[in-house]
N, C-alpha and C positions, 0 to 999 in steps of 0.2 A: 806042845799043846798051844801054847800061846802063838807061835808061828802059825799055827793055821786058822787059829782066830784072826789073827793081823790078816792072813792071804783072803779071810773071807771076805773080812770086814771090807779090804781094800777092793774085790769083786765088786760087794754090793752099792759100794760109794762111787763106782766108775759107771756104773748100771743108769743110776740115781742121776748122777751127772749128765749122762749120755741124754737119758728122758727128760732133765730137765732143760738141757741145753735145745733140746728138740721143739722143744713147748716154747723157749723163750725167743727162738730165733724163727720170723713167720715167713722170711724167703725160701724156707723150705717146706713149708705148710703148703698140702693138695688145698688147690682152690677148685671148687664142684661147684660151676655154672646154671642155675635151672633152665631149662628149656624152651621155657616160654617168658623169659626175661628177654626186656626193649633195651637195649642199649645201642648206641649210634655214636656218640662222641667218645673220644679219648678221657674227655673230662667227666661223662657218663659211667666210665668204666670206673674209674679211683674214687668215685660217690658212690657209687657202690659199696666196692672195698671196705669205705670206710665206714658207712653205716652197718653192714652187713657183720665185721670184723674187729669194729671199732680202732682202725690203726689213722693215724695221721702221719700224711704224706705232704712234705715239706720238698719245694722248689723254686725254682726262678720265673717268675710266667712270664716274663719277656723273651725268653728263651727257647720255648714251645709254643707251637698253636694248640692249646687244647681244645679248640670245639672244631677241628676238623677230625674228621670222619674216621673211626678206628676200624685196621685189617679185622677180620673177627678171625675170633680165636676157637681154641677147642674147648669143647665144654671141661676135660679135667686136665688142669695142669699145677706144676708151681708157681707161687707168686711169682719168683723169679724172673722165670720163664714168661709167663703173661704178662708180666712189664715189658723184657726187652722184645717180646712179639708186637704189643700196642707202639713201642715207639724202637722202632727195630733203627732207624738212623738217626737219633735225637740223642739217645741215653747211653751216658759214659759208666755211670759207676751208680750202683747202689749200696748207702749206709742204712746199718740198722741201729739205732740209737735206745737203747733197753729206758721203757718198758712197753711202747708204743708206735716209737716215731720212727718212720720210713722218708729218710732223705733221698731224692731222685737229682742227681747230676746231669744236668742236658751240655753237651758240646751246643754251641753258640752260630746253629748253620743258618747263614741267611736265607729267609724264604724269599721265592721270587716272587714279585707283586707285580700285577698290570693294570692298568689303564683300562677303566668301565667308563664312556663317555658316549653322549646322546643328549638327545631333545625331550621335553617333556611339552606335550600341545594337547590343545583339544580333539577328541576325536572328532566330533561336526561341524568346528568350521576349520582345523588346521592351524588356527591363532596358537601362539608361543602361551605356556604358562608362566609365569614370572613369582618364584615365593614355593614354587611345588618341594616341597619334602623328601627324601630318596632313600631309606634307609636297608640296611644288610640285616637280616635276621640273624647271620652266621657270626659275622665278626662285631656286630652291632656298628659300625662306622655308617656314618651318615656326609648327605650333601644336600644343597638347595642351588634349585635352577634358576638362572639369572633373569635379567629382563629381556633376555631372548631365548628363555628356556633350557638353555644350556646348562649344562651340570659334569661334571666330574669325578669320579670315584676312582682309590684305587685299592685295591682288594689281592688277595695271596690266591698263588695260585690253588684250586679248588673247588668244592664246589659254594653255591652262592645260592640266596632267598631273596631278592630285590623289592620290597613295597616302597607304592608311590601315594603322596599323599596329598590333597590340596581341598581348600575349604571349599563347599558345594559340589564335589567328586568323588565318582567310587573309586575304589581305594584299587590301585591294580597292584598284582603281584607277579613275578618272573623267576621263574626259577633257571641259573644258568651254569657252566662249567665252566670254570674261569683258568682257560689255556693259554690264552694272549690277548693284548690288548683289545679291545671291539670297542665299537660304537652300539650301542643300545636305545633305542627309543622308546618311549612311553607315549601313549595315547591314552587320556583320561578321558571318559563319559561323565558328563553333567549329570545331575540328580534333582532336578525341581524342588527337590520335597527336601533335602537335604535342608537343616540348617544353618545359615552362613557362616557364623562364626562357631569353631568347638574347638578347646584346647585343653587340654588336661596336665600336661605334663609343660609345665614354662619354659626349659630347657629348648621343647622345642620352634622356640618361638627365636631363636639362636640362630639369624639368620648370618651365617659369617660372610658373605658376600656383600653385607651393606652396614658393616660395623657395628652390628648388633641388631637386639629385637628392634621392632618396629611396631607402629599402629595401622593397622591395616582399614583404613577410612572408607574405603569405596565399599568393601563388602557389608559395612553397618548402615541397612535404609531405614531404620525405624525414628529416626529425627527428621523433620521435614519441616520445608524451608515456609516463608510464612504465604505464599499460594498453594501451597500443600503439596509439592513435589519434592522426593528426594534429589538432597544436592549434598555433593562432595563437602561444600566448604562448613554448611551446617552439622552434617556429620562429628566437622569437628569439634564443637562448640561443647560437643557431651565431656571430653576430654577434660577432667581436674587440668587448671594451669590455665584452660582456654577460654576466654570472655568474648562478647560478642562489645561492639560500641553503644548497643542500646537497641532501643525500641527506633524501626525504621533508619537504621544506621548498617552500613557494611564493614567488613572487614576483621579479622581476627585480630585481639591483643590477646598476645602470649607470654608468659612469666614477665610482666611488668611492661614488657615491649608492644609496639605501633605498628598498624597494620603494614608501614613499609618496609619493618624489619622481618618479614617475611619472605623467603624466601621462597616462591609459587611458581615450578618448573612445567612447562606443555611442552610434551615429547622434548624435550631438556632443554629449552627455551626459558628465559629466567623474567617473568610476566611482571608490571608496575600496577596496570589493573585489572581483577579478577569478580566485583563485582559490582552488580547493576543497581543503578541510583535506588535509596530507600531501601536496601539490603532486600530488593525483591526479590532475587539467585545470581547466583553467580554464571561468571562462562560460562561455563562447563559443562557439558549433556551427559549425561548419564550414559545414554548409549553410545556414544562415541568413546568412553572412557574404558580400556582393557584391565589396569590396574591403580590405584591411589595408595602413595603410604605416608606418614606424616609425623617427623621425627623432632621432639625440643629439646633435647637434652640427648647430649652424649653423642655430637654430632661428626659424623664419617669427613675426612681431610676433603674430599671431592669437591663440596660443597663450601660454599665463599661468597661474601659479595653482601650478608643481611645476618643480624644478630639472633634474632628469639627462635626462628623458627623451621623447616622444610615441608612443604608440600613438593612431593615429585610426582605427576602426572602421566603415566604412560597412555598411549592410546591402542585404539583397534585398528589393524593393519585390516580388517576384511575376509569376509568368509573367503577361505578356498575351493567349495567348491558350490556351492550354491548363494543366488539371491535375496536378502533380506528386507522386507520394509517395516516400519513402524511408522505409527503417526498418533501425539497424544494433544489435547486439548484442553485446555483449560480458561481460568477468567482472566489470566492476563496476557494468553496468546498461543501459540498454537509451537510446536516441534516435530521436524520429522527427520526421519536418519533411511540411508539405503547402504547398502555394502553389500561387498560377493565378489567373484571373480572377476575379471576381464580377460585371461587368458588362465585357462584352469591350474591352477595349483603352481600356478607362474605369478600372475598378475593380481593385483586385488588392489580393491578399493575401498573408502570409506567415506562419508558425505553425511553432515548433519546440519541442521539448518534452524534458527530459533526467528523466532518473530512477534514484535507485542501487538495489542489492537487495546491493552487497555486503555490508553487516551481515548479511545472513542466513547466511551463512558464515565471516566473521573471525574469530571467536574459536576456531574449529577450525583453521584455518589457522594462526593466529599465536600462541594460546596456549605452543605451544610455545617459540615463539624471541623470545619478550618474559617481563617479569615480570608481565604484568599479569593477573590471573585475568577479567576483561571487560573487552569493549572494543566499545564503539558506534559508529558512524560511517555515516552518511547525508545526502544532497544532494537537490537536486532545482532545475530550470532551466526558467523560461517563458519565451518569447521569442514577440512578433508585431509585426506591420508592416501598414500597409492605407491603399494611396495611392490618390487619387484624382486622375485625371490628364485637369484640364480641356482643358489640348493640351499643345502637344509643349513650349511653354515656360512652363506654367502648373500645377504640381502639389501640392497638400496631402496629407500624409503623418501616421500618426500611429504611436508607436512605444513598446511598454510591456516590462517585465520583471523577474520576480520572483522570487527565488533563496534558499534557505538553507541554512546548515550545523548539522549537529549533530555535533561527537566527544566522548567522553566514554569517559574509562579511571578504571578501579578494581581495587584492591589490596590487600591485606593480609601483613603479614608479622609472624613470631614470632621475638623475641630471647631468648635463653633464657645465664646465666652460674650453672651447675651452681657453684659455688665461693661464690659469694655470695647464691644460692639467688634471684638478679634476674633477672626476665623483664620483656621492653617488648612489648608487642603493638601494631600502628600499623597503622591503618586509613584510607586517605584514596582521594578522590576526586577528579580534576581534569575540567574539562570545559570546550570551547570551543563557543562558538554566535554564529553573525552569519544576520543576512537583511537583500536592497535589494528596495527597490521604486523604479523607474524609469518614467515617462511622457512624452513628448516630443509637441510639436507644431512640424511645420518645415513652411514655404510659400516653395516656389520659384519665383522668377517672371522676366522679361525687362522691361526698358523702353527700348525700343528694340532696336538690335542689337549694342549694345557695353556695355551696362549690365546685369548680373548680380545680383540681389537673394534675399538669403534671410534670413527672420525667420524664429525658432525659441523656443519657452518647451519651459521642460525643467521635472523636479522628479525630486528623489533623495531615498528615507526610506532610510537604512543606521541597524544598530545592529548594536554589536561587544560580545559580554559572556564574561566565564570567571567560573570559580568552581573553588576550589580546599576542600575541608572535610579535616579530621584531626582522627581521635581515636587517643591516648596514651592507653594503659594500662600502668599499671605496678604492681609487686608485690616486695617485696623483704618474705621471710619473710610474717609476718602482717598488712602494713600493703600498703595499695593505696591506686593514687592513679590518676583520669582529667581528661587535658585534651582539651580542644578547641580548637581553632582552624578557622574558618570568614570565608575573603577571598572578597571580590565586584566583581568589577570590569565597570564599562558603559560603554559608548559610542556615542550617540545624535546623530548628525549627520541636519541636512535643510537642503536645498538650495533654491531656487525662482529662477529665471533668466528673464531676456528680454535675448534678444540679436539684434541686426540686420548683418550683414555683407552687403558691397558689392566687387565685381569688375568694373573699369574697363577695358577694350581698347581700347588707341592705336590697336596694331597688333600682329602677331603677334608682332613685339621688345621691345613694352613694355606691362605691365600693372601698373594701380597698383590696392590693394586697401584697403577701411579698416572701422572696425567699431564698435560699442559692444556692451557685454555689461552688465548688472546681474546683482548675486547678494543674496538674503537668507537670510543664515545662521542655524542654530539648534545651537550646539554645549552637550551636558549630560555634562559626564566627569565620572565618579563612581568611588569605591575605597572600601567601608567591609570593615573586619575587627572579630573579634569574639572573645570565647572562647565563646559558646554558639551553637550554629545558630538563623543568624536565616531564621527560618521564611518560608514565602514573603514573603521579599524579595529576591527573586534581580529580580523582575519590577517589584519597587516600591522601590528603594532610592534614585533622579533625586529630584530637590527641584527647585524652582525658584533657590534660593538657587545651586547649580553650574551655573545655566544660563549661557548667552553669547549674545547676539543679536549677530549683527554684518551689516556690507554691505560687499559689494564694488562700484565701479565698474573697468570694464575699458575703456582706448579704447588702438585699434592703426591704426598708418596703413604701409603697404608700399608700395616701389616698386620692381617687376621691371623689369630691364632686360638685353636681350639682344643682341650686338652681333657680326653675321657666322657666325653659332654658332661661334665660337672663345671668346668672354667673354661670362661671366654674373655681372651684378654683382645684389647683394641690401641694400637697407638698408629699415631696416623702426624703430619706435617704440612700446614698450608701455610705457602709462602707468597706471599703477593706484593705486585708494585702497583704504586698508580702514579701517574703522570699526565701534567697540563704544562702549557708552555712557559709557568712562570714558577710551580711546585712539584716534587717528588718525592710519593711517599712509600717507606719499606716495611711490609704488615708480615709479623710473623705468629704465625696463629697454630702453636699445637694443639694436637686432643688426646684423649687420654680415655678410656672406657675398662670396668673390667666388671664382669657379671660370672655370680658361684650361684650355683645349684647344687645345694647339698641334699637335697631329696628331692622327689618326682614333681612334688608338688610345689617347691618353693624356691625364689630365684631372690637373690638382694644382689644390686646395681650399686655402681657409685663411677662418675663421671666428673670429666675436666675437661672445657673449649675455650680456647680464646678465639673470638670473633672480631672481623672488622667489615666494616661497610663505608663505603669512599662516597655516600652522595646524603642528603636527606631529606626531608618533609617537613616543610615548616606549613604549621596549622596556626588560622589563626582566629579568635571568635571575633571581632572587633571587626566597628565597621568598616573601616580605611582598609584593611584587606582581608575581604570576608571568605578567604579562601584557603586552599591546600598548594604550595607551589614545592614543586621539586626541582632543588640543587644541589650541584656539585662540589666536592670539596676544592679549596681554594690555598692558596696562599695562608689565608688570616682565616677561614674554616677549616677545622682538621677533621677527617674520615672518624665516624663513629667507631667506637670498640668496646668491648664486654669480656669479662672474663665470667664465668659459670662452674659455679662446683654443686651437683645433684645425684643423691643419693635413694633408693627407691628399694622397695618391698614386696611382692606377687606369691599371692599366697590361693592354690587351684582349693577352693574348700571341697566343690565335686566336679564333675565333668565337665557342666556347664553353667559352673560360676566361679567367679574370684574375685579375691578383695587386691586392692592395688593400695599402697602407702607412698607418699611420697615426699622429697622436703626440696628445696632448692635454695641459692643466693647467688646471687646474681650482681653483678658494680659493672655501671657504664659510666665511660669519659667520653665528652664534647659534645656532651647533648647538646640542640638547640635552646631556644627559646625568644619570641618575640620582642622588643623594648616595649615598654608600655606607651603606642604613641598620643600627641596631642590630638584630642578628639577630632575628626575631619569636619565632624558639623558645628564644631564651636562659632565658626562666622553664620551660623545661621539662629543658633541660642542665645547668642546673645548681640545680636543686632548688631555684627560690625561687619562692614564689607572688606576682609579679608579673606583674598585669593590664597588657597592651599599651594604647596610648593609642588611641580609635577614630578614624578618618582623618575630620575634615570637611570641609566645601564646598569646593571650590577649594585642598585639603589638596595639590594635587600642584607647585603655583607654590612651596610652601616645599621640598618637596625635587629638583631639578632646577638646574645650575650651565649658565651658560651661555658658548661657548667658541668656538672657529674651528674648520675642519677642510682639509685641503689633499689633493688626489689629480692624481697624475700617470700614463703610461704610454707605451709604446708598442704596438701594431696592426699584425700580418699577417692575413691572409685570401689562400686560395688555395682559386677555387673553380670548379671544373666545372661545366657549368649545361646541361649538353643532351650528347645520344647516349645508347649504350647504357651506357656507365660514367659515371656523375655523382657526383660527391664534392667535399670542401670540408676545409682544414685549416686550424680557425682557432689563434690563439694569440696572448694578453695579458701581458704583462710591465706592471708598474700596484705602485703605492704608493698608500695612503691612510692617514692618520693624523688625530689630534684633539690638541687643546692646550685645557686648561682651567686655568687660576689654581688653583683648589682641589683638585683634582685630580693625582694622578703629582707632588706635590713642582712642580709645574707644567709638568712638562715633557711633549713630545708623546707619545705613544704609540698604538700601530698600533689602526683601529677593526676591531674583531669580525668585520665582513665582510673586513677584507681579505687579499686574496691575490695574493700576490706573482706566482705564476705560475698562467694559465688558460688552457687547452687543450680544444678540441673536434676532433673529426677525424670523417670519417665516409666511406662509400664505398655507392653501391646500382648493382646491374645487372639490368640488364631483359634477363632472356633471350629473351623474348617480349613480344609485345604482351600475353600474360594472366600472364605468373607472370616475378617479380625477388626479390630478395631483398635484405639491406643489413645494415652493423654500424655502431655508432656508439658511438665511446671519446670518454673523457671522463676528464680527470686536471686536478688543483689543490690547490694549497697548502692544509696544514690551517687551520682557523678559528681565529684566538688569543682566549684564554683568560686570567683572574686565575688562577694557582695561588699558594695560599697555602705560603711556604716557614716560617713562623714563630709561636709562639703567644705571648700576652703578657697579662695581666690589665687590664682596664680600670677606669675612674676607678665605675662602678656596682659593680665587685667579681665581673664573672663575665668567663668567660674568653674570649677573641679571637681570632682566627685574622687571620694578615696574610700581604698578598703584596708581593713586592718591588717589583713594579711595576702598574700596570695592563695587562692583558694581555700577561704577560709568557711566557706559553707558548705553546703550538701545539698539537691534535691532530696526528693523524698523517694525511698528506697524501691526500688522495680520488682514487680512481679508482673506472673502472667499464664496464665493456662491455657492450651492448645487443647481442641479433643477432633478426632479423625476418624472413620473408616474408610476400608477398603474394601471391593468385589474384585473377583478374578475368575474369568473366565476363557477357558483355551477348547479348541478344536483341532480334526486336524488340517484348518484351513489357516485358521488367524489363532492369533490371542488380545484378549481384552481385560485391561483393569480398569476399574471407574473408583474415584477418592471421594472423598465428603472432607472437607476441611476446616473446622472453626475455630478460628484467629481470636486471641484475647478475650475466653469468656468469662475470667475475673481481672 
């Protein structure tokens, strides 16, 4: 009896086991497909699975592609089975891990991967896009086209979803089979109505071609220059970190630094000046400009030569296949631009041309609200381009420009003391003058499909000159006396370059870049003064004795690397020499950038540059030299240097706005600075006829101390970038200061530019597609200033004026409101915009 209880009992426990074993083990479980289920991926299928079955499946994903395309299966089968159907040459072994988990084993087969490479251009005139976006829908792997529109991808073999993406363009898409390498081109369509700038996801602002994001300057026209034209260089002024010199002043100071440590490339020419007397605009035409981007911080190894900052300037090679004109007018002068083919889809050109006519009206205008009784002022801007484009990766380019300024004020005033029967009558004259002459030859070429080549010779003739003359009359009863004084100061730089840079593609993750540059320098800085007008020699006063020859060698090596688009790492090495015939100096300047994107919307930066710049700007307010003179570093002058560590925050709150944070610190060695000299008019204040010494050769090395300079701050930006209300409010909180031995008792004191606090704000609405309008405020700390609180006789017996400190006061703090609109009107003959501009109405 008991035996065949045990025989049963042991039946039913095998039964029991068999069905539970059945139940617990789901590689043998029928899987029943519905019919009208979408599935397409491999990784489709096991999302599934797992939602459907609740099992988790555990693997290696570097091991498999799962978002390529899965065989389809039968609608009923076993899991089993349906796995090794989905991945029939992938999977080795399947575990089942109780009570859920399904481990998948992939053998480790290399996929083969090809080479997707092309052009990315406009479709209407052929012009290269430079910055376009290129992204795989399938593998998500991304690229950006170069400044010849060049791009690289490499993708598994497969199939493939290709969008292209660039601001103010519709967006194309290509769907292709990726069998072997090819070449792919994109042709993008303009969109008028598009808004310029839209960025949503920061990541992709990850341009790995130029060592990170960028600020893309040309595409933002909503700042306008003070005749009310968009200009590049105003653009940048929105930028937290970026101050302008003032009201009626040129030139960008950047995180603490001088307009000379600027860095300002035309078609990769490296510019001394870029804008017109009285910060009226700059060079640079708008329409002749293909792309602007403009980098301070975290700067790519390429670039050398200037501490704060990068403007790179691309230009328009010319429609390919059709004609273009424009011509716009304005109160200070007139611009017109032509471009189009010369030989279709071969030859093209570009031609812009600026011209002022405001002098024929200023001194009606402004007589009144200045002291000057005349005032001259004139410009005038060439610009051309003319490529010649063997094929699609083979193009010569050739690119020239020629610019000059003339200002020039004059005055007289009458001093009259009825009591001691003394009158002073003073007559003087100040006047500034600069003209470049720029020429460039660049050849762009391919060797192979991952190797990027471009050689360029360049050559820059700049010359900077002022002149300051005065005549003193004086009369006391029956005795008269006349002095003169007559300063001249020049400034003759020329340039001559050949430089070769190289662009390497791994793969769309990592690009290594590297380069050589030569430079042969010609610098001739001169200052003579006088007590009698020295007759023309405004034009002859250079000697060879104040010349300088020097050379530079430039070599940079970069390596981009791009990992998940979440991290973007950057280290990069500029190494430089510079050499004159009595100094050589060895500049080693690395960089260091690395940027995370831990979500769509938010990106944090943190960057290291050492900078060095072999020449400089001595400015001076004083009137013995009441000028800007550029020199070379010397024997007893050493090359300016900076080291920079800045760290940064980008936060997309929606489509088309973001907040930007930012901090910086910054230390430069061998700043300049002036000696403070003996007054030039002291023999005229105090009645003694002594003749001034006249300045000779290389006279500017003895008066010049040289010192450190430190600048610190913090960076918000909050800026709108699309719809019909777009605006932007930046604001700079920043310290800079200098420290000289000889100088302030030696202690630091605040530099000239600096300002504590800087503010732009601005706002524009497009009520329509033809008419919007816009204002833009502007408030910042006054400029500090020597005020002398004290007078004192000095050791020559005439008298002194002294101030407590160096720069120990302030103007009063600058504001300013701008308010604008705009009409726009097109057909399909012309198009026409007309502005309304009103300059300083608080």
């Amino acid at each position: 009896m008991s035996s065949r209880w045990f025989c049963l009992i042991g039946f039913y426990f095998c039964i029991v086991l068999s069905h539970l074993y059945g139940q617990g083990n789901p590689l043998n479980e029928i899987i029943q497909l519905p019919k009208d289920i979408q599935l397409t991926t491999k990784k489709d299928y096991l999302d599934y699975l797992s939602n459907q079955y609740q099992w988790v499946f555990s693997y290696n994903a570097s091991d498999v592609r799962m978002e390529s395309e899965a065989p389809y299966p039968n609608r009923q089968m076993t899991l089993q089975v349906l796995l090794y159907h989905l991945f029939p040459d992938e999977l080795q072994e399947i575990i089942f891990v109780s009570p859920d988990k399904i481990i998948l084993k992939f053998s480790k087969i290399q996929v083969k991967e090809y080479s997707i490479a092309g052009y990315v251009t406009d479709l209407n005139t052929g012009e290269a896009i430079y910055g376009a976006y290129l992204v795989d829908k399938t593998t998500r792997r991304s690229a950006i086209s170069n400044e010849r529109g060049y791009y690289v991808m490499r993708l598994p073999k497969g199939k493939a979803k290709i969008d292209t993406y660039y601001l103010g363009y519709k967006t194309a898409s290509t769907n292709i089979e990726v069998i072997q390498s090819t070449l792919l081109h994109f042709k993008l369509e303009s969109d008028n109505y598009l808004d310029t700038i839209t960025v949503y996801k920061p990541s992709s602002r990850l341009q790995l071609a130029d060592g990170g994001h960028q600020v893309n300057i040309f595409k933002n026209n909503d700042f306008q220059s003070i005749i009310g034209q968009s200009d590049i260089i105003n653009n940048a002024r929105i930028i937290p970190g970026v101050q302008s010199g003032g009201e009626g002043l040129s030139g960008l100071y950047v995180r603490g630094g001088t307009p000379d440590q600027n860095l300002i490339m035309l078609d990769g020419v490296a510019m001394y000046e870029t804008s017109h007397v009285a910060g009226i605009a700059s060079i640079f035409m708008d329409e002749s400009i293909k792309e602007g981007s403009f980098i301070r911080n975290g700067f790519p190894a390429r670039y050398g030569g200037r501490l704060s900052s990068v403007m790179d300037i691309q230009l328009k090679e010319g429609d390919k296949f059709k004609n273009n004109t424009s011509i716009s007018m304005g109160l200070a002068g007139a611009t017109a631009h032509i471009d189009g083919p010369i030989i279709k889809e071969k030859l093209t050109y570009s031609l812009s041309g600026r011209t002022s006519w405001i002098n024929l009206y200023i001194n009606n205008l402004l007589r009144k609200f200045t002291k000057y009784d005349d005032i001259l002022l004139n410009y005038h801007d060439l610009l051309g381009k003319l490529t010649y484009h063997f094929s699609e990766s083979n193009s010569l380019s050739f690119t020239m420009y020629n610019g000059a300024d003339r200002f020039q004020l004059t005055k007289e005033n009458t001093f009259e003391n009825k009591e001691s029967n003394y009158t002073l009558h003073i007559f003087d004259k100040n006047g500034i003058n600069w003209k470049n002459n720029v020429a460039s030859l660049k050849w762009n070429f391919l060797v192979g499909e991952r190797l990027s080549v471009k050689v360029q010779s360049g050559y820059i003739a700049y010359q900077n000159g002022t002149r300051s003359s005065y005549i003193f009359n004086s009369s006391v009863k029956d005795s008269t006396n006349s002095d003169i004084l007559d300063v001249i100061t020049k400034s003759i730089i020329s340039d001559k370059n050949l430089r070769i840079d190289a662009d390497y593609f791994f793969n769309d993750n990592h690009i290594l870049r590297g380069g050589i540059n030569y430079i042969h320098q010609h610098y001739n800085p001169t200052v003579r003064q006088s007590t009698v007008f020295l007759q023309g020699a405004e034009e002859n006063i250079t000697d060879q004795d104040s010349a300088v020859y020097a050379g530079q060698w430039q070599f940079y090596l970069e390596d981009n690397f791009k990992w998940a688009d979440k991290i973007f790492l950057y280290g990069g090495l500029h190494y430089g020499t510079y050499s004159n015939s009595d100094k050589a100096y060895h500049l080693l300047q690395p960089r260091f950038k690395v940027i995370w994107s831990p979500h769509d919307r938010h990106m944090l930066t943190a960057s290291y540059s050492r900078m060095a710049q072999p020449f400089h700007l001595l400015s001076n307010s004083g009137l013995g030299l009441p000028s800007d003179l550029w020199v070379p570093a010397t024997t007893r002058i050493k090359p300016l240097l900076s080291d920079q560590w800045s760290a940064s925050y980008t936060f997309n709150i929606t489509k088309n706005l973001y907040l930007y944070l930012g901090a910086y610190t910054k230390h430069m060695k061998n700043t300049l600075e002036y000696t403070s000299p003996v007054e030039l008019f002291y023999f005229l204040i105090n009645d003694q006829n002594i003749t001034p010494v006249y300045n000779s050769s290389k006279d500017w090395e003895r008066n010049v101390y040289s010192g450190t300079g430190h600048s610190q701050g913090l960076e918000l930006l909050i800026h709108k970038t699309s719809g019909r209300l777009k605006g932007w409010f930046s604001l700079t909180r920043s310290k800079t200061i200098f420290q000289y031995n000889e100088i302030n008792n030696g202690k630091a004191f605040p530099a000239a530019h600096d300002k504590p606090w800087d503010m732009n704000t601005g706002v524009n609405f497009k009520f329509s597609n033809r008419f919007s309008a816009g204002a833009n405020f502007v408030y910042n700390t006054g400029k500090a200033f020597s005020l002398a609180t004290e007078e004192y006789a000095s050791y020559l017996g005439i008298k002194l004026l002294n101030a407590e400190g160096k720069n120990n006061y302030r103007l009063p703090d600058f504001h300013q409101l701008t308010v604008s609109a705009s009409y726009h009107y097109e057909n399909k003959d012309y198009i026409a915009d007309i502005s309304l501009n009103i300059y300083n109405v608080l």
